[in-house]
C-alpha positions as CSV (number, residue, x, y, z in Angstrom):
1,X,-41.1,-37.7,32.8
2,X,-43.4,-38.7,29.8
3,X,-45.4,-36.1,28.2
4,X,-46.7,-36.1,24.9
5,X,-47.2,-32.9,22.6
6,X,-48.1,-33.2,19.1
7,X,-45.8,-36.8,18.4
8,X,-43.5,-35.7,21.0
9,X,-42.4,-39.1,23.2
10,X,-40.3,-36.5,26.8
11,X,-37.6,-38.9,28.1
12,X,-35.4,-39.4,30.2
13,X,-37.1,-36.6,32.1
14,X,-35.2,-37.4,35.6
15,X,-31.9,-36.8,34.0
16,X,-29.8,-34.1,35.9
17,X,-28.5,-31.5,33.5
18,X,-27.9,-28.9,36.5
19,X,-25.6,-30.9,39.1
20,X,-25.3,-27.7,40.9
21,X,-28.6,-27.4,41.2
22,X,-30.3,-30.7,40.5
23,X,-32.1,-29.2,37.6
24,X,-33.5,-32.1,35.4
25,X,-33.8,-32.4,31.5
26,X,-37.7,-32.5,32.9
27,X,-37.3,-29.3,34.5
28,X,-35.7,-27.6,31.0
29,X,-38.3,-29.3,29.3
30,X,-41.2,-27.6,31.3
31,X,-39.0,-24.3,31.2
32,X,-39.6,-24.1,27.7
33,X,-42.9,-25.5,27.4
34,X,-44.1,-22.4,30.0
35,X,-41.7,-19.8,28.3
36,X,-42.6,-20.8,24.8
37,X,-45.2,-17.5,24.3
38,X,-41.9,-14.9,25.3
39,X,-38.7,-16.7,23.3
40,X,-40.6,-17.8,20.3
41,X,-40.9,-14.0,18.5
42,X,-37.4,-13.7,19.0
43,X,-36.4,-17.2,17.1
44,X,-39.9,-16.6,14.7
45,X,-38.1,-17.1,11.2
46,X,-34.1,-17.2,12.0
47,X,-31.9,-20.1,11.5
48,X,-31.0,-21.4,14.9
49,X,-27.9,-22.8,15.9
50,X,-28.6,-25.4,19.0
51,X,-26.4,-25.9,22.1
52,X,-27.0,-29.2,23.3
53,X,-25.7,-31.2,26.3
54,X,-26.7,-34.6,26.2
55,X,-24.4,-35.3,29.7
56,X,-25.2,-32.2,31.4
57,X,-23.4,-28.6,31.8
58,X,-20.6,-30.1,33.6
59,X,-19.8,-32.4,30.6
60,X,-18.6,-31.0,27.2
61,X,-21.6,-30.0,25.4
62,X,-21.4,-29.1,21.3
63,X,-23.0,-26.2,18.8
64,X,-25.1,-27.7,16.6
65,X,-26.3,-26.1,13.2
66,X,-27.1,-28.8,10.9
67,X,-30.8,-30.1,11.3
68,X,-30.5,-33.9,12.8
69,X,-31.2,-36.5,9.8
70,X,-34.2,-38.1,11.5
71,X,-36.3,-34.8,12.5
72,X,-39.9,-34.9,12.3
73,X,-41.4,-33.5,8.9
74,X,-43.5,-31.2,10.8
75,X,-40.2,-29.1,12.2
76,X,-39.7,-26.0,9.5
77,X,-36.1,-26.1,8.0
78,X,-34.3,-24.1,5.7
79,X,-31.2,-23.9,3.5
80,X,-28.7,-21.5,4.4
81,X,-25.8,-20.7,2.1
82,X,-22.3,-21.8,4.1
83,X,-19.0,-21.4,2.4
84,X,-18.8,-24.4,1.3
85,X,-21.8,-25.4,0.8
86,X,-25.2,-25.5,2.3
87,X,-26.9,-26.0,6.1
88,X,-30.4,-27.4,6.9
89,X,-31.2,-25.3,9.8
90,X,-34.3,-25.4,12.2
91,X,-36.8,-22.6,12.2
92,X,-38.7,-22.9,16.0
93,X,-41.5,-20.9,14.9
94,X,-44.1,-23.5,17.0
95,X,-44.2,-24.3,21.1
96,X,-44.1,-27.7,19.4
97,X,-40.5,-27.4,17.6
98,X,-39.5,-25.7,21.0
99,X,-40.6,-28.6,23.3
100,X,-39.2,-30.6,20.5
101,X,-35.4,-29.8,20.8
102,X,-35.5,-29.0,24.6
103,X,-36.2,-32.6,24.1
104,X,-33.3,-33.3,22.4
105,X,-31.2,-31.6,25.4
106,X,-30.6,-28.4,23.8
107,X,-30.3,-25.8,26.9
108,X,-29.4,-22.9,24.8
109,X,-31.0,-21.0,21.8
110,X,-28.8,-19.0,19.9
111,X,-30.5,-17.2,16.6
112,X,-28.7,-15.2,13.7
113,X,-29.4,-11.5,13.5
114,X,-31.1,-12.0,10.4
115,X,-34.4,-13.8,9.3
116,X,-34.5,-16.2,6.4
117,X,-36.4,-14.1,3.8
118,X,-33.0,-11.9,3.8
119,X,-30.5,-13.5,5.2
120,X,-27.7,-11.3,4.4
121,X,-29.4,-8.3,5.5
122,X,-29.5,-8.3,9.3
123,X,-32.7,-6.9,11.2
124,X,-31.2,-6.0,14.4
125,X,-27.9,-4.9,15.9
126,X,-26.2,-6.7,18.6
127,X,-23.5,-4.9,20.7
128,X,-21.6,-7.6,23.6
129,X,-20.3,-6.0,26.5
130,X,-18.2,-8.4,28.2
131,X,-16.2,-7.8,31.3
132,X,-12.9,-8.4,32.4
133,X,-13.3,-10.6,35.3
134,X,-16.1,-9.4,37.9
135,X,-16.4,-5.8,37.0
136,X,-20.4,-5.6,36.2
137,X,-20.1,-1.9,37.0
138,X,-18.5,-1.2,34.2
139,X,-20.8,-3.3,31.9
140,X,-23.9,-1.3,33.3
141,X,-21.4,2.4,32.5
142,X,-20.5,0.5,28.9
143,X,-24.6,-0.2,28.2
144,X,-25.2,3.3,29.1
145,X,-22.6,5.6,27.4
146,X,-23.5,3.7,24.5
147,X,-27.0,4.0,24.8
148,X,-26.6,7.7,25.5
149,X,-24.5,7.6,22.1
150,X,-26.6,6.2,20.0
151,X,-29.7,8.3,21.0
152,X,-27.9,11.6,21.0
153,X,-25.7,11.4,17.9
154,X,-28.0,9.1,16.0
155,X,-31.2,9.0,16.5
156,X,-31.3,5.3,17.6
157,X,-33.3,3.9,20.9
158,X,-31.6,0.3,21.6
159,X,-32.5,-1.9,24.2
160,X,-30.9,-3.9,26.8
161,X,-30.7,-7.6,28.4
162,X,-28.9,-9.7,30.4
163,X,-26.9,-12.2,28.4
164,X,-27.3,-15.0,31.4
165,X,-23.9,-15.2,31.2
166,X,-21.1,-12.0,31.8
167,X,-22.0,-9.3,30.3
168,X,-25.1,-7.6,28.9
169,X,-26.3,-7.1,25.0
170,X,-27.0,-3.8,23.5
171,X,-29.5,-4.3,20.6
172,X,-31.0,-2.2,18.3
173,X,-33.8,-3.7,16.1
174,X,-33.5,-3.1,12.7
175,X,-35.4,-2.6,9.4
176,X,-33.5,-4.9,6.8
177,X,-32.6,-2.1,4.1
178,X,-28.8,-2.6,4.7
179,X,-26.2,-5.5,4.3
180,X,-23.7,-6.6,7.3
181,X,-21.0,-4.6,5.8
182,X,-22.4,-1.5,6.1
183,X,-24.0,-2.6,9.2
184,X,-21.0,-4.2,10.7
185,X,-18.9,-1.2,9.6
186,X,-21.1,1.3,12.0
187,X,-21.0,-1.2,14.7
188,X,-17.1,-0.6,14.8
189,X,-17.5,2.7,14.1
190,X,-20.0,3.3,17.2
191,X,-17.7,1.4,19.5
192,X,-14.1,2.6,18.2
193,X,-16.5,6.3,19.0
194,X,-17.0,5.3,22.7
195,X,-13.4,3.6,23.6
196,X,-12.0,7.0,22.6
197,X,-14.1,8.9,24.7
198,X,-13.2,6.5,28.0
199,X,-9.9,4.7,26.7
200,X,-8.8,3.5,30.0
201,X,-12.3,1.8,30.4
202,X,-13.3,0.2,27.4
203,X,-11.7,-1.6,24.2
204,X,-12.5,-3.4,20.6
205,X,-9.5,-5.1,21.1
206,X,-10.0,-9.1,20.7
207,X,-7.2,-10.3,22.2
208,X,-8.1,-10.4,25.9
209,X,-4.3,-10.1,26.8
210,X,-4.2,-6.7,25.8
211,X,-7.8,-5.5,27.4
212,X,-5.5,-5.1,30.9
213,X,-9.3,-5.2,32.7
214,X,-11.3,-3.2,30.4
215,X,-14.7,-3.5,29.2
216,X,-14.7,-5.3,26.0
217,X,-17.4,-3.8,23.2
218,X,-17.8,-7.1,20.3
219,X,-19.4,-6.1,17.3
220,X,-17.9,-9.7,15.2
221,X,-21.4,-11.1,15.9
222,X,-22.7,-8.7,13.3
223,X,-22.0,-10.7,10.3
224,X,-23.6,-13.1,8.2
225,X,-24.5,-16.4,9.6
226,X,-22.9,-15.3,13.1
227,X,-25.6,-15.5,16.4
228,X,-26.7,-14.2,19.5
229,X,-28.4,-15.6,22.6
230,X,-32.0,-15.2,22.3
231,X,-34.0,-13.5,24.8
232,X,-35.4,-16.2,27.3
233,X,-32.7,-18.9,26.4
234,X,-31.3,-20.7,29.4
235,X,-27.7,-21.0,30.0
236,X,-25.5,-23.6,30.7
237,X,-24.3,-22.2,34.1
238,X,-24.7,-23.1,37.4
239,X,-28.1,-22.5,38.4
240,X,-29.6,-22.2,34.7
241,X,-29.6,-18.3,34.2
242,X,-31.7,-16.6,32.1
243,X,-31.3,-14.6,29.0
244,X,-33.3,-11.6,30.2
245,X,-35.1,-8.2,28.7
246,X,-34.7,-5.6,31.0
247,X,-35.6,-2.0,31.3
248,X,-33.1,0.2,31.3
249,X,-34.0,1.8,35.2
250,X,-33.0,-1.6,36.0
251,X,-29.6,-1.0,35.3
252,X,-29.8,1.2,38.6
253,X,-30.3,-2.0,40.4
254,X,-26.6,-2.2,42.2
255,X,-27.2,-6.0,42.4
256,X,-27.9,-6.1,38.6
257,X,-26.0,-9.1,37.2
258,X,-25.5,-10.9,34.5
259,X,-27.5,-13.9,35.7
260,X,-30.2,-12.6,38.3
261,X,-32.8,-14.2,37.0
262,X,-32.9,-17.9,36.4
263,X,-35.3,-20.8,35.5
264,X,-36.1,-20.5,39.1
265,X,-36.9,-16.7,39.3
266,X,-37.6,-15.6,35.8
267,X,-41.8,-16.3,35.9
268,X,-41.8,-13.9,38.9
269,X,-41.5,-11.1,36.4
270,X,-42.7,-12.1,33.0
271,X,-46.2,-9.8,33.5
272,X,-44.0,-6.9,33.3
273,X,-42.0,-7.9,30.3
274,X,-44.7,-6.8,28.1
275,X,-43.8,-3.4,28.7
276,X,-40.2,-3.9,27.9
277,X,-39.7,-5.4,24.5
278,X,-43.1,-7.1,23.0
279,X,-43.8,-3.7,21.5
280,X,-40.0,-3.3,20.3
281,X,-40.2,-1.1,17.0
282,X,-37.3,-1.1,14.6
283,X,-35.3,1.2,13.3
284,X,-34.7,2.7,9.9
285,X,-31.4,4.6,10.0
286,X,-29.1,5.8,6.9
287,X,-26.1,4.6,7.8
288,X,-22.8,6.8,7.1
């Protein structure tokens, strides 16, 4: 494949990054190149941590945070405040910075859960359900007790999505008033609130040998400079799922899983998504 957008030179477009599948770095590249009008709100402005697989999925691929040395000066960066230091991260705010990196093999695009005006207060709330082994029932019961939760005892309407991987995410869009102590601290809260309510079936316990098959609720990506998968990222599983906004009737769906859609599937439904999350509001909550 050789395309050009903006000073974009596409190679190596034949390479297969999906052996399962024989999905091509072609293929990924025209994913994102067709999907870039859904993903791109949800990176607009957040530091972006890149998972790349030069090889293909069934090679060791890497996280990458720090901007490549030889990037165009057209792709937006910014500074972000490490430990030790400091990170130029990319900002994919354009179709061109998108196309860009899908160039550079990066399959997924994970995004902090704050934007880089504020980045130690987060603007959204990201609750991981993740499943021991196969049990997606209990990752659609998880999603809705907490749902349920945060509506009746809070006020709060989250939404949900596939994760294209196990489980599902729980988010809650924010307004950035709070820092991620306080907003980590009702994360734990919320969750410690629900696994005593079904303490057979669910668990904040990070150690997965003492889950013994429960539902596992993760709040630790609620924290500066940690990320989440953003909505319409591919993953780097067999048959390149799809990070996916759904409504929550679909969690009725009894084949709901955590990958059903795909790069191969996912354009089949994108005219309904814009009654799912392109009018998501945020939230201004007091936390206690």
């Amino acid at each position: 494949m050789s395309a050009k957008t903006r000073n974009i030179e596409l190679t190596h477009g034949e390479k297969i990054l999906f052996p399962d599948s024989g999905i091509t770095k072609g293929d990924v590249v025209k994913y994102y190149e067709q999907i870039a009008d859904y993903i791109l709100p949800f990176l607009k402005d957040r530091p972006l941590t890149m998972r790349r697989y030069p090889n293909g999925i069934d090679k060791e691929g890497f996280f990458q945070k720090n901007a490549p040395d030889n990037i165009p000066k057209w792709v937006k960066t910014a500074a972000v405040k490490k430990k030790d230091g400091w990170l130029k991260q990319i900002i994919c705010n354009t179709r061109d910075t998108l196309i860009y990196l899908a160039n550079l093999y990066v399959i997924e695009f994970h995004v902090t859960l704050s934007s880089i005006d504020k980045l130690n207060i987060p603007n959204k709330i990201v609750f991981d359900l993740d499943p021991s082994g196969d049990k997606f029932q209990s990752v659609v019961k998880g999603a809705l007790e907490l749902r349920k939760l945060l509506v009746d005892q809070f006020g709060i309407q989250p939404y949900v999505m596939t994760t294209g991987s196990r489980g599902l995410h729980v988010v809650v869009p924010l307004e950035p008033v709070h820092d991620f102590e306080v907003v980590r601290t009702f994360c734990k809260k919320t969750a410690r609130q629900l696994c005593d309510r079904y303490p057979e079936e669910f668990t904040t316990e990070i150690r997965k040998e003492k889950r013994h098959g429960r539902l596992y609720i993760d709040c630790l990506r609620n924290a500066y400079s940690q990320t989440s998968v953003a909505p319409f990222s591919l993953r780097a599983r067999k048959g390149a799922p799809v990070a996916t906004p759904l409504k929550w009737i679909e969690l009725q769906d009894p084949n709901l899983n955590a990958r059903i859609y795909s790069i191969e599937t996912i354009f089949e439904r994108l005219p309904m998504q814009d009654d799912i999350w392109k009018s998501c509001g945020t939230t201004t909550f007091t936390f206690k």
